[in-house]
N, C-alpha and C positions, 0 to 999 in steps of 0.2 A: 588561353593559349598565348597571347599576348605577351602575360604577365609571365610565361614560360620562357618567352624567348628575350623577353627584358631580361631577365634570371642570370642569363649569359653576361648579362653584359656589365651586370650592375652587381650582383653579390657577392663575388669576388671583392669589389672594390671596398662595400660597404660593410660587409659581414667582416672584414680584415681588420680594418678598424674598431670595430668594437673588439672583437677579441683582442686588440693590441690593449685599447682601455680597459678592458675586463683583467688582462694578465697582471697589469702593471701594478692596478690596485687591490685585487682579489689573488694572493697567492690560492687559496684551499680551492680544489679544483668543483665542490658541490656550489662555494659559494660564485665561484666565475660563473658558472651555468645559471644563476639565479642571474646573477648582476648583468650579465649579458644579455636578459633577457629584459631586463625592468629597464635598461638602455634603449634596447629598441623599441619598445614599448613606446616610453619616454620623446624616443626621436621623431615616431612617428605623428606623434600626439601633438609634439610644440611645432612642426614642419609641415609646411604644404605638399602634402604627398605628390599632387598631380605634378609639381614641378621639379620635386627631389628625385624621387625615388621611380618615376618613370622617365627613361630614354627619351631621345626627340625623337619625331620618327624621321631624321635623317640617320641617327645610328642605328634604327630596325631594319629600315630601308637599305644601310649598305649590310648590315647583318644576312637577311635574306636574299643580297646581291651576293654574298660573297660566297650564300651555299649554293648558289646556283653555279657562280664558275666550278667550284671546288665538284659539284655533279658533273659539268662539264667535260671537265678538263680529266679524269678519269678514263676516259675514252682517245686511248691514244693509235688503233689500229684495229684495222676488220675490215672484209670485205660485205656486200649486202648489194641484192638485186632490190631497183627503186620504181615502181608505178607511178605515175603522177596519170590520172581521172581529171581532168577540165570538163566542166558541165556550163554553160552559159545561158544568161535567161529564156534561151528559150527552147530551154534541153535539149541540145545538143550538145554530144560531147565526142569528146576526144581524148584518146590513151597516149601513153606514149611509156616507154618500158629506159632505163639504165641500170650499166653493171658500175657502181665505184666499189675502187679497194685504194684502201688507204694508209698511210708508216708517218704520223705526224713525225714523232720524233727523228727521223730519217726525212723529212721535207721532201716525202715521195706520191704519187696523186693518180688515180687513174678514173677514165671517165669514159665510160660504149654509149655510144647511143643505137639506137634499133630506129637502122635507116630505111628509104623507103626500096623495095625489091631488094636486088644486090648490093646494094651501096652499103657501106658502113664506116663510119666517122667513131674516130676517139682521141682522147685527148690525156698526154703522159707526160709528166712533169713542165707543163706550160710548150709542150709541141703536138700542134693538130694532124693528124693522120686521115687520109681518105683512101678506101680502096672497094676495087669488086672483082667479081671474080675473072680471073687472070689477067689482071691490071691492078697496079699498087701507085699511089704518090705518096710520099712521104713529106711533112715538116721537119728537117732537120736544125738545129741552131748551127747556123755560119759563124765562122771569125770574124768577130768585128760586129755584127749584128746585133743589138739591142731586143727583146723583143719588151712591148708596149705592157704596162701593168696592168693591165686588161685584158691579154693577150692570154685564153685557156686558163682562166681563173680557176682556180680547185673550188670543188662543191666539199664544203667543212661541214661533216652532217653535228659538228656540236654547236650550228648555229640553230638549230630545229629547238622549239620551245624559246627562244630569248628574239624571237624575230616574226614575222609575218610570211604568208607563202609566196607572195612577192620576191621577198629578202632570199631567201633559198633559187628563186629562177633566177635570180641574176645574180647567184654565186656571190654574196656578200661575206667581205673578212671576215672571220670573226674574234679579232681585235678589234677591228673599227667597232662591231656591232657592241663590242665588250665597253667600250671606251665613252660610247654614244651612250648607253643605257647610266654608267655613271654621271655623264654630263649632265642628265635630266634632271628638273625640279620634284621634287617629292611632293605631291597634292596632301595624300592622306595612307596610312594603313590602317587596317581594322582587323579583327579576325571575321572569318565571314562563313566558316563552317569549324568542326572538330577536328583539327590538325592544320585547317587550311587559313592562308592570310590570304588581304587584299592590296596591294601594292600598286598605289595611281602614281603615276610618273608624268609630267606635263612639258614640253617644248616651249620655249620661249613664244612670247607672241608674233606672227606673221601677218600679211597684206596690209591693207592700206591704213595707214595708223587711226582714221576717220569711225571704221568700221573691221578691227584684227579681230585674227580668231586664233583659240588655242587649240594645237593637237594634243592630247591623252593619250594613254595605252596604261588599260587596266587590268593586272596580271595576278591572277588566280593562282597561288602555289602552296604546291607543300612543303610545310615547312620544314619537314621530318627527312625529308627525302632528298628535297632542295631540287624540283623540278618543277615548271611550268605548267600549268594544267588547262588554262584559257587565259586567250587573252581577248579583252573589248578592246575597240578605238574607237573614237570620239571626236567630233570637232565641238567649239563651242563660241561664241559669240559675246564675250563677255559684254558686250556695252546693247545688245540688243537682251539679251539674257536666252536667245534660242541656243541649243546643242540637241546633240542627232549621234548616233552610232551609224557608226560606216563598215564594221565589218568583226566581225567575230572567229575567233580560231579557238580549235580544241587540241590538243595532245593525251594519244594512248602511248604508258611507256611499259617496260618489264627489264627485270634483272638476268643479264647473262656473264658470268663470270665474274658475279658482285660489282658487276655496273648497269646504272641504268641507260637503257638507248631505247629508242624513238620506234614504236612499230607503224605511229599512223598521226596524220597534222593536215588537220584540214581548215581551210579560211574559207564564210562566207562571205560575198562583198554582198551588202542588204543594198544601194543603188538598182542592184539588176537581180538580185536573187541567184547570181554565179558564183562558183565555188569550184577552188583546186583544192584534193586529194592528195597526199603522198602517204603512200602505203610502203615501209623498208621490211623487208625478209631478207633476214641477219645469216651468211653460214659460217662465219668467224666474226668473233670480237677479242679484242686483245689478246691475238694468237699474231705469231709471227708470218708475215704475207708473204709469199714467194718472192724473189727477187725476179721469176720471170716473169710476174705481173706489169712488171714495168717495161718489159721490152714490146716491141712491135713484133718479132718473131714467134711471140707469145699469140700473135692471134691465125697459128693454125694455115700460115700463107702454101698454095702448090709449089713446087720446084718448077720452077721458070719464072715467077712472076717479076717484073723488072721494079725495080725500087727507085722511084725519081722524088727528086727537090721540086718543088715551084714556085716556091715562096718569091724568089728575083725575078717573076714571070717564064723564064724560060727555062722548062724543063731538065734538068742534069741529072742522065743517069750516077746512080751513086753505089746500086749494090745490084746483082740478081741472084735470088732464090736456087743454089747449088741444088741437081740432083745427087742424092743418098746414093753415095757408094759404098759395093757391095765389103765387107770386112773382108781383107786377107786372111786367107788360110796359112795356119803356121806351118813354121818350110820343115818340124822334126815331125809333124802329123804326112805330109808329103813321101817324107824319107821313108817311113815306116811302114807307108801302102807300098812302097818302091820292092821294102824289103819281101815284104808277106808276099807281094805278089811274083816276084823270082824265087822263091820258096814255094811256092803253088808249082809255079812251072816245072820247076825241077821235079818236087814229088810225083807231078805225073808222067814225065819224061822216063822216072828210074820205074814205075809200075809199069809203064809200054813198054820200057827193055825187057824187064823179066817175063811181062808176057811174050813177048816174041822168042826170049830164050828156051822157053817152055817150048813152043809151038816146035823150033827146031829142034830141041831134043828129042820129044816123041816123035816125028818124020823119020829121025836115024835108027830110031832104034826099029829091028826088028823082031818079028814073034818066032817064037821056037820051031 
């Protein structure tokens, strides 16, 4: 498998060159196919393969980095209800449910959370929203206001597989995450199943220079697919020679619309035997998201409900929830009952004449 994915990188280069050698001195085309070969033959024979002809594994290393972004980045919109299951050592646990919908390429973000009773918080293009029922406050952006880079961070579900369950609760970039995974020292790759590599990435040494230790994260992928599958982390102690796993994740993925996305990412932390769960149920992926996903009116508010700021502490009314008026009736539908109905009248005013003309006739006349 390895030797597959060196293939990319390397035959182009090398296989060019002998056939540049083969054409130059071999015009008849049965003998280049010989000479071509008795070259390589040749090359491999007077050359240290392990150092020639195999990659370092920092070019497999950004090779397998680079199909991960390219799986990634694929995934540029959809909506998807998210579970996240927390179990703690000592089983108990806790759920907790959100609705994201997302327009990377539009830098547009939305985020429900499932508050406790009536309450419900979310969060739209980095302004937080709280309300219940029949009472609304709103986060608006003011003039002049800055708000803090922290402030309503977008959950980027294409951090899911290049990061920890950690990294997804606290909304991490995923440029920073992109950028940090490159920064890292390459340990080792190896192939480690039929399709699948093993890619150790190591941090530089931290604590006390006496006694540092190294953090790890050793990531299980496919290579074919270019998605994450587990990942181990490690601490390790190089000058004592102790190292310990601290925590374990898995990723289930599936293809919707010829991309892959995340159904299920779970982390154990081995300290305590606790573990968070994210479960994603996808009902669009790269389908265009309403734009009234993005509004606050979008969640279904009563008429009356008053719309206030709080952000400056004190309250300012800013909108309230118009009651739905009724659509005017058009004034030639008007006209036209006007008409039919002084036509009714008349018809039966000219039937009552004639009957009564009738009645008077026969009264006058008499019989023989």
């Amino acid at each position: 498998m390895r030797d597959d994915i060196l293939g990319d990188i390397q035959d182009t280069y090398f296989y060019t060159h002998c056939r540049t050698i083969c054409r130059r001195f071999t015009p008849l085309r049965e003998l280049r196919w010989l000479t071509r070969q008795f070259i390589v033959f040749a090359y491999l024979l007077l050359s240290d393969v392990g150092s020639v002809i195999r990659a370092d594994d920092n070019d497999v290393a950004a090779h397998l980095l680079n199909g991960l972004w390219h799986s990634r980045e694929m995934l540029v919109s959809g909506e998807c209800q998210i579970r996240l299951s927390v179990q703690d050592g000592d089983d108990r646990k806790l759920e907790r449910r959100f609705f994201l919908a997302f327009d990377i390429d539009q830098s547009r973000w939305r985020l429900d959370f499932d508050g406790e009773l009536s309450t419900k918080y979310s969060e739209i293009d980095g302004i937080s929203y709280f309300y219940t029922i029949g009472s609304y406050a709103v986060e608006k952006n003011l003039a002049g206001r800055q708000l803090s880079p922290n402030d309503c961070r977008p959950l980027d579900p294409r951090i899911v597989g290049v990061c920890q369950a950690g990294d997804i609760e606290i909304r991490a970039p995923y440029d920073r995450l992109k950028e940090r995974l490159r920064s890292l020292r390459v340990e080792d790759v190896k192939e480690s199943a039929s399709g699948e590599m093993e890619l150790t990435l190591a941090e530089e040494p931290e604590g006390d220079s006496a006694n540092p230790y190294v953090l790890t994260n050793v990531y299980r992928i496919d290579a074919e697919q270019g998605v994450v599958l587990a990942i181990e982390s490690m601490v390790r102690f190089p000058n004592t020679g102790v190292a310990g796993t601290t925590q374990r994740s898995t990723a289930k993925w599936k293809v919707v619309n010829g991309v892959l996305i995340p159904i299920e990412f779970e982390t154990v932390y081995l300290q305590d035997n606790s573990r968070d769960l994210f479960q994603f149920e996808w009902t669009s992926v790269n389908q265009p998201v309403p734009a009234s996903r993005f509004e606050f009116r979008d969640f279904g508010l009563p008429p009356g409900t008053i719309i206030v700021d709080t952000r400056l502490g004190k309250p300012v009314t800013v909108e309230v929830i118009a009651q739905p008026s009724a659509a005017p009736k058009p004034r030639h539908a008007t006209w036209i009952n006007l008409v039919i109905g002084i036509g009714a009248i008349g018809v039966v005013m000219a039937l009552i004449l004639v009957w009564r003309l009738r009645i008077r006739r026969q009264g006058t006349t008499k019989p023989d």
